[in-house]
matplotlib code that plots the C-alpha trace (Angstrom):
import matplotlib.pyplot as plt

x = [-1.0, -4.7, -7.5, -10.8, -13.6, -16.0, -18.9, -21.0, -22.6, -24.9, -22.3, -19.6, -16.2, -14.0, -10.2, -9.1, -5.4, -3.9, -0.6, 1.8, 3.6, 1.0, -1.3, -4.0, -7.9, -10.1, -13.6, -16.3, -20.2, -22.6, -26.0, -28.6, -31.0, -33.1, -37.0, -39.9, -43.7, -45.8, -48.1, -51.1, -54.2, -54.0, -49.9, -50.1, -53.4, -51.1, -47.6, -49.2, -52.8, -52.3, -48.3, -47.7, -48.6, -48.0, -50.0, -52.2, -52.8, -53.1, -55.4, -57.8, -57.5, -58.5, -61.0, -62.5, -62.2, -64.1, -66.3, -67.8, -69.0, -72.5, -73.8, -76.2, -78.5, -79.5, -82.2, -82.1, -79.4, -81.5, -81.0, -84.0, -83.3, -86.2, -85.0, -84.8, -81.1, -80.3, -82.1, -80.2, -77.5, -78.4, -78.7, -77.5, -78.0, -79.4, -76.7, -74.0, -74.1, -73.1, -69.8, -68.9, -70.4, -68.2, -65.4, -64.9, -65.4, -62.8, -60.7, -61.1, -59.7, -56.6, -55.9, -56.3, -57.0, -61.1, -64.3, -67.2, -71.1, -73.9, -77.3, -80.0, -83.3, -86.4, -89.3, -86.1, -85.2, -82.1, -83.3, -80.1, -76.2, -73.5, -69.9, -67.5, -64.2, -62.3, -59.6, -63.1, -64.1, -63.0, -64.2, -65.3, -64.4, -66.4, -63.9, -62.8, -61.8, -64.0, -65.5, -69.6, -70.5, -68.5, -67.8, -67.4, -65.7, -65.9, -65.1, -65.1, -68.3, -69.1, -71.6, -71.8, -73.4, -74.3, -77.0, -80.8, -82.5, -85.3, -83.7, -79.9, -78.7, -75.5, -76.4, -72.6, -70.8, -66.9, -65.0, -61.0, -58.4, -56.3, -53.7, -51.3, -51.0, -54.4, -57.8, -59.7, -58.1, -56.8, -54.0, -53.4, -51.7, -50.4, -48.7, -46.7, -45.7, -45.2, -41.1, -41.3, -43.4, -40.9, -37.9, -40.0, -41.3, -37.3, -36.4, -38.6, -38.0, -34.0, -34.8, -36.5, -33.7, -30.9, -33.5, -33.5, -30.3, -29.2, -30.9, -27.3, -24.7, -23.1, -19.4, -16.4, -14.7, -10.6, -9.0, -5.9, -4.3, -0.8, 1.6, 1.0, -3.1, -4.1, -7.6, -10.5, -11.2, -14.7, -15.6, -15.1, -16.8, -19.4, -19.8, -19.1, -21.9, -24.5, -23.5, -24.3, -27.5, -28.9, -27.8, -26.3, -29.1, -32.0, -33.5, -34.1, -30.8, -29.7, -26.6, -26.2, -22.4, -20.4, -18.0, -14.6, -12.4, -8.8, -7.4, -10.9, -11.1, -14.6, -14.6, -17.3, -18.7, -20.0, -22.4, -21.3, -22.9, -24.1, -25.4, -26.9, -28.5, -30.8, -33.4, -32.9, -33.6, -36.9, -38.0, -37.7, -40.3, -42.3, -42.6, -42.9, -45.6, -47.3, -46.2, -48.1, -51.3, -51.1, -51.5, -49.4, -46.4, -46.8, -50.6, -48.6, -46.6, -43.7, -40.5, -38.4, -41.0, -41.0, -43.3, -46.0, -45.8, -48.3, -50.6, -54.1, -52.3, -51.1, -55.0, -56.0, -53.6, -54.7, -58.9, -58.3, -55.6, -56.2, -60.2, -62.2, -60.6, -61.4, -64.9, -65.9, -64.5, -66.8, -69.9, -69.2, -68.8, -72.1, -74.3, -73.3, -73.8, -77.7, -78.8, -79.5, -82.4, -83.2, -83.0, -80.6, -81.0, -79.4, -76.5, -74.8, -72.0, -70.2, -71.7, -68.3, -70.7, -69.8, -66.7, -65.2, -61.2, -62.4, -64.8, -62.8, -61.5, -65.2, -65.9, -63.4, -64.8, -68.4, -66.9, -64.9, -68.0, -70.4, -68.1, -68.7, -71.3, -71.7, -73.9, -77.2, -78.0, -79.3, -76.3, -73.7, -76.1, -76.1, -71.8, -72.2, -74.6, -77.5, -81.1, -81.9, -84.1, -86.2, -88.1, -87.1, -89.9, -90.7]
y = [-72.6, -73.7, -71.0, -72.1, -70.7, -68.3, -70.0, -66.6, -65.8, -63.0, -61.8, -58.8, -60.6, -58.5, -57.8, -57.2, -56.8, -56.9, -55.8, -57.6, -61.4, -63.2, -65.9, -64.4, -62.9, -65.6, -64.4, -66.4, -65.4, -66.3, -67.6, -65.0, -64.1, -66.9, -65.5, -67.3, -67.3, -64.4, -66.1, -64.9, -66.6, -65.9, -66.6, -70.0, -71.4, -70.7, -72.2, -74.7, -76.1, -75.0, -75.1, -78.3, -81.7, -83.0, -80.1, -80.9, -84.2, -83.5, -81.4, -83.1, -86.1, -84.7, -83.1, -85.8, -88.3, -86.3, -85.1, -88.6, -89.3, -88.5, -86.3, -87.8, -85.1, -86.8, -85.5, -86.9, -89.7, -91.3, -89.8, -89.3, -89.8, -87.4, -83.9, -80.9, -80.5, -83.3, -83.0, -79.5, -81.5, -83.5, -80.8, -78.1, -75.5, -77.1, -75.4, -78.2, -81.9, -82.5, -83.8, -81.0, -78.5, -80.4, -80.6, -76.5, -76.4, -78.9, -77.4, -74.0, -75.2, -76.7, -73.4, -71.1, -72.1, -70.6, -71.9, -69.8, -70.8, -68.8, -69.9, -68.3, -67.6, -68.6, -66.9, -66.7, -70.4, -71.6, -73.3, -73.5, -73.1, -72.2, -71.8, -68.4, -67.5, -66.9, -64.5, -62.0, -62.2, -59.5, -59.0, -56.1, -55.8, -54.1, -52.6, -55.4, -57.0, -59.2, -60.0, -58.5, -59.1, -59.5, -57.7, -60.2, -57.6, -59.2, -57.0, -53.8, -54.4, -54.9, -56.8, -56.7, -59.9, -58.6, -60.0, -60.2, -57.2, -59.4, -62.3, -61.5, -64.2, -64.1, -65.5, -66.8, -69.4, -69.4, -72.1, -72.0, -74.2, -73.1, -69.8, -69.5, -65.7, -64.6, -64.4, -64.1, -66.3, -69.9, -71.7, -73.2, -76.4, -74.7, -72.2, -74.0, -76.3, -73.3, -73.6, -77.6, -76.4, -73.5, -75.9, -78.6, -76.2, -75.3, -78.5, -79.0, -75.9, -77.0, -80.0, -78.6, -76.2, -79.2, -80.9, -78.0, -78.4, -81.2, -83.7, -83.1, -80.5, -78.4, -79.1, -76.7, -76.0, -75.7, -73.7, -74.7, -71.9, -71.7, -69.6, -66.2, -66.7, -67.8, -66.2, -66.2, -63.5, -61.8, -62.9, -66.6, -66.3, -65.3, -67.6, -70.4, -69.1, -69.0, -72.9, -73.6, -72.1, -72.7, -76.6, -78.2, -77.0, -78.1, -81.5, -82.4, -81.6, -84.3, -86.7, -84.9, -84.9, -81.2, -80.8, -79.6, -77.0, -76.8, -75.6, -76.8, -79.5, -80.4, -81.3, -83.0, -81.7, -84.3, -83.3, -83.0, -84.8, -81.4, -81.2, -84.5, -83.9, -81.5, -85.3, -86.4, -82.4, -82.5, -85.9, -84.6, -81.5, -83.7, -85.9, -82.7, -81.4, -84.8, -84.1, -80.6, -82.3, -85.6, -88.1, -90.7, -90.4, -94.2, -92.6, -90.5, -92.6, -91.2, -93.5, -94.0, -93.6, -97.0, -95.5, -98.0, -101.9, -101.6, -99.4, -100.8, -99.6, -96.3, -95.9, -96.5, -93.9, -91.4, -92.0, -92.1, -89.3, -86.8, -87.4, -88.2, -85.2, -82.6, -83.9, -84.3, -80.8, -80.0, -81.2, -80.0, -76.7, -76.9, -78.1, -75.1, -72.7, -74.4, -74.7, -71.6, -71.9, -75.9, -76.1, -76.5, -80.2, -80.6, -82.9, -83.3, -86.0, -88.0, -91.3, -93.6, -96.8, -97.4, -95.7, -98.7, -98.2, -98.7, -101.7, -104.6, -102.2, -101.5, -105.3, -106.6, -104.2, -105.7, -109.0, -108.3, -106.3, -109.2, -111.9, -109.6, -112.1, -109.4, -106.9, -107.3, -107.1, -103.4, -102.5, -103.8, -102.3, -98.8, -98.7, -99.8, -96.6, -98.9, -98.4, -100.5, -103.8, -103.8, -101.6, -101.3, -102.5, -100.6]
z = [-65.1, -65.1, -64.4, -63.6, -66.1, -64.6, -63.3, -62.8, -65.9, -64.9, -62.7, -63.5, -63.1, -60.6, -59.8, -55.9, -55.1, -52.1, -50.8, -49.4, -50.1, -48.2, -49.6, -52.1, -50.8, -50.8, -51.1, -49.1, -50.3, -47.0, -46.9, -47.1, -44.7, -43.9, -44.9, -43.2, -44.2, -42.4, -39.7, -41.1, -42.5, -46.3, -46.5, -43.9, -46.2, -49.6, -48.4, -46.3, -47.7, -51.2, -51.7, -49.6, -50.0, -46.7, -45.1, -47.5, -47.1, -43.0, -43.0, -45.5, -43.9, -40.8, -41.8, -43.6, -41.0, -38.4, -40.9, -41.0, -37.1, -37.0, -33.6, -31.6, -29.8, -26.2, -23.7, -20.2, -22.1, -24.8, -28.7, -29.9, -33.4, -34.0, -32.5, -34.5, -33.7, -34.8, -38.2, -38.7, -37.8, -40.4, -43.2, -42.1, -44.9, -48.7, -50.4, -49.5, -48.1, -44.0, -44.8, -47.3, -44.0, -41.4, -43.7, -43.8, -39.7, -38.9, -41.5, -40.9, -37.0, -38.8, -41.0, -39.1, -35.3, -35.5, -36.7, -37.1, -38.0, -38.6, -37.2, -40.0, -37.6, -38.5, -36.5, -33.5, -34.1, -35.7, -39.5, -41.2, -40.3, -42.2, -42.0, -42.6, -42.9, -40.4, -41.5, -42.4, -38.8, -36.6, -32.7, -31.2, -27.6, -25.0, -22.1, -20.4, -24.0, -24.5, -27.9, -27.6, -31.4, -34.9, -38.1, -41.4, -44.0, -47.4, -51.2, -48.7, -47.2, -43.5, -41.9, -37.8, -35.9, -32.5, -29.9, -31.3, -29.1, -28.3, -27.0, -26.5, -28.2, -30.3, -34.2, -34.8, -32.9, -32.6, -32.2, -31.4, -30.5, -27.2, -27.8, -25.0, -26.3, -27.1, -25.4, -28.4, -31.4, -31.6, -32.8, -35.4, -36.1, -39.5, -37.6, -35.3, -37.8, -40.3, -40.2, -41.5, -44.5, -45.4, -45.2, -47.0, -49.4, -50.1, -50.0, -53.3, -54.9, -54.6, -56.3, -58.9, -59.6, -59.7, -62.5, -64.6, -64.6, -66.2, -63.1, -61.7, -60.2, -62.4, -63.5, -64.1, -67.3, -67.5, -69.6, -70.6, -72.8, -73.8, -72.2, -72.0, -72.4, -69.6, -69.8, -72.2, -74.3, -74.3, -77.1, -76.6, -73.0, -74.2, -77.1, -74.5, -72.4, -74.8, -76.0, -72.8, -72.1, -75.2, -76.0, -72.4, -70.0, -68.4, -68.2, -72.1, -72.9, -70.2, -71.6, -74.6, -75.3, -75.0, -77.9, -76.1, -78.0, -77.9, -74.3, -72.6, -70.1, -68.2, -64.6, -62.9, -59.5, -57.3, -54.3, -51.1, -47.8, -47.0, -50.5, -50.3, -46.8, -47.7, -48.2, -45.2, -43.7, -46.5, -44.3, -41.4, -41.9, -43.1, -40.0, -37.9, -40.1, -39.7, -36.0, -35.3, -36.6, -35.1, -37.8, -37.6, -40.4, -41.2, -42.5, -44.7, -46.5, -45.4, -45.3, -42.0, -39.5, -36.9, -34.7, -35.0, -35.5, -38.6, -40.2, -38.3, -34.9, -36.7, -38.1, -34.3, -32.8, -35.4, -34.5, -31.0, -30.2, -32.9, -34.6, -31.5, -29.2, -31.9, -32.5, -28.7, -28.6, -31.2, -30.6, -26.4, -28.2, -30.4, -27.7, -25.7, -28.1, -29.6, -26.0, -26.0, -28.0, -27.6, -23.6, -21.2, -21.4, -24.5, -25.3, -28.4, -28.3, -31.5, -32.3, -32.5, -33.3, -36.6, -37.2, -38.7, -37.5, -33.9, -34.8, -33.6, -30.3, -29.5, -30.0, -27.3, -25.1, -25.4, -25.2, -21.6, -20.6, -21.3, -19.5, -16.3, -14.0, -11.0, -13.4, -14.3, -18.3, -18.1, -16.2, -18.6, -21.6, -19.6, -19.6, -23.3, -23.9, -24.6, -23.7, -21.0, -21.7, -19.1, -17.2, -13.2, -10.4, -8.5]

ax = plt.figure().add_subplot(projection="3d")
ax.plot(x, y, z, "-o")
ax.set_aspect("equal")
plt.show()
């Protein structure tokens, strides 16, 4: 009779009997509890940003992408070039560069669903702006629930942003993407896309584990004793066991030959398609990661994905249905919030001129709006956001 060697190591080998001439106990050992990553700030931006490469790549890419469209301030529709705005703008603080500025707001969105800034007054005018964490920010509600100022908590220590007494104007601006569930906070894409990164994450974490070991499944040694002995001793499982460990495991010790004993047969274990699925499962968070953010997969890299003819459309999907939304939304949101001490007047809109992926779109436009013979040249420069190039009679 053959007995299969125990497989177990660090496990304590034990005997059931059963009563009866029925067929023997066979002992299945279930999944355990699936464990997901806490939707909260700190765990999504570890897992996510900092533990996932996909995520990763997402959310930088975004935020690099809209980092780079300049704002154009406009009064009565003509950017001045000149206006204080848009030199904060500009520079907004001289410890870091626009993009590097822009970069942690549009991130901050994809983290975490919130962006806040801080306006630094100068003689009750903003001079500089800078950007703060959003899982230090805390609202505080007056009785209807509405959020009337802000604590930042940083080390233990507590600083409160409430309304200037003189001018009732709130110092930090916060910016959120929509929440079905909450009145206050945003949503992130992180979070809803927070199950692909677990299974992802897994995924490589399983495949780490299968190169430690040997870059294959693990086999099963026979024993093959004479009558009588069917077993192994002890002694000789343990001496078997430590063999193992110490001279046929992990990825250096891969195709080195195992000297057999007497009575010992190895047995090869092949992997199973629901072994082998686990890929094609680790592909398919990753285009529902890329999904939550709205990049294009094709952007990514990631192989499988038909969705687009070519990469130049895939580039163009990405610009206009993911980039120019949030950074619209964005400037929509920082023209509110400046006009406060600027003018009502203010406009601050994105400046999608020479944003080179939608060069050649922006170039048929012109062409089909310049073959138009029923407008005049100032009207076809006026739907092109031109300045008009001559002045109306009167």
């Amino acid at each position: 009779m053959k007995t299969w060697l125990r497989t177990a190591f660090a496990r304590t080998p034990q005997t059931k009997s059963h009563s009866g001439a029925g067929a023997p106990l066979v002992a299945l050992q279930l999944a355990n509890a699936t464990h997901w990553t806490p939707h909260n700030y700190g765990a999504l931006a570890r897992e996510g940003y900092q533990g996932n490469a996909v995520a990763y790549r997402c959310i930088r890419l975004i935020a690099e992408a809209a980092a780079s469209v300049p704002f154009c301030v406009r009064r009565d529709n003509e950017c001045s070039g000149t206006d204080p705005i848009e030199r904060l703008l500009r520079s907004p603080n001289p410890k870091i560069s626009r993009a590097e500025f822009f970069e942690s707001v549009y991130g901050y969105l994809q983290l975490g669903g919130d962006s806040f800034l801080e306006a630094v007054l100068v003689d009750d005018m903003p001079a500089a702006l800078f950007t703060l964490r959003p899982d230090r920010m805390r609202a505080v509600t007056d009785n209807t629930g509405w959020p009337i100022a802000w604590d930042y908590e940083v080390a233990g220590k507590r600083r409160r942003f409430a309304p200037a007494l003189n001018t009732g104007l709130l110092a930090v601006h916060h910016m959120r993407l929509f929440h079905p569930t909450d009145d206050i906070y945003g949503f992130s894409p992180l979070e809803a896309a927070a199950k692909a990164v677990d299974v992802h994450n897994s995924g490589s974490v399983w495949t780490k584990a299968l190169l430690d070991n040997s870059a294959r499944p693990s086999g099963a040694l026979v024993y093959k004793g004479a009558s009588g002995a069917e077993n192994l001793s002890d002694e000789q499982f343990e001496r078997l066991k430590s063999e193992l460990e110490n001279k046929h495991s992990g990825a250096s010790a891969a195709g080195r030959p195992l000297l057999l004993e007497g009575g010992l047969d190895w047995k090869s274990m092949s992997m199973s398609p629901t072994d082998m699925d686990f890929i094609n499962a680790k592909r398919e968070a990753a285009r529902e990661i890329a999904l939550a953010f709205g990049v294009p997969p094709m952007l990514l890299g990631i192989p499988g994905d038909n969705t687009y003819a070519n990469y130049k459309e895939a580039n163009l999907a990405f610009w206009r249905q993911t980039i120019l939304p949030l950074v619209s939304k964005t400037a929509d949101s920082l023209g509110g919030w400046l006009a406060d001490w600027y003018g009502d007047d203010l406009r601050i809109v994105p400046d999608i001129d020479d944003i080179p992926a939608l060069a050649a779109e922006r170039s048929a436009r012109l062409a089909a709006l310049n073959n138009i013979d029923f407008m005049s040249v100032d009207e076809k420069r006026e739907r092109a956001s031109l300045a008009p190039m001559s002045e109306p009679t009167a």
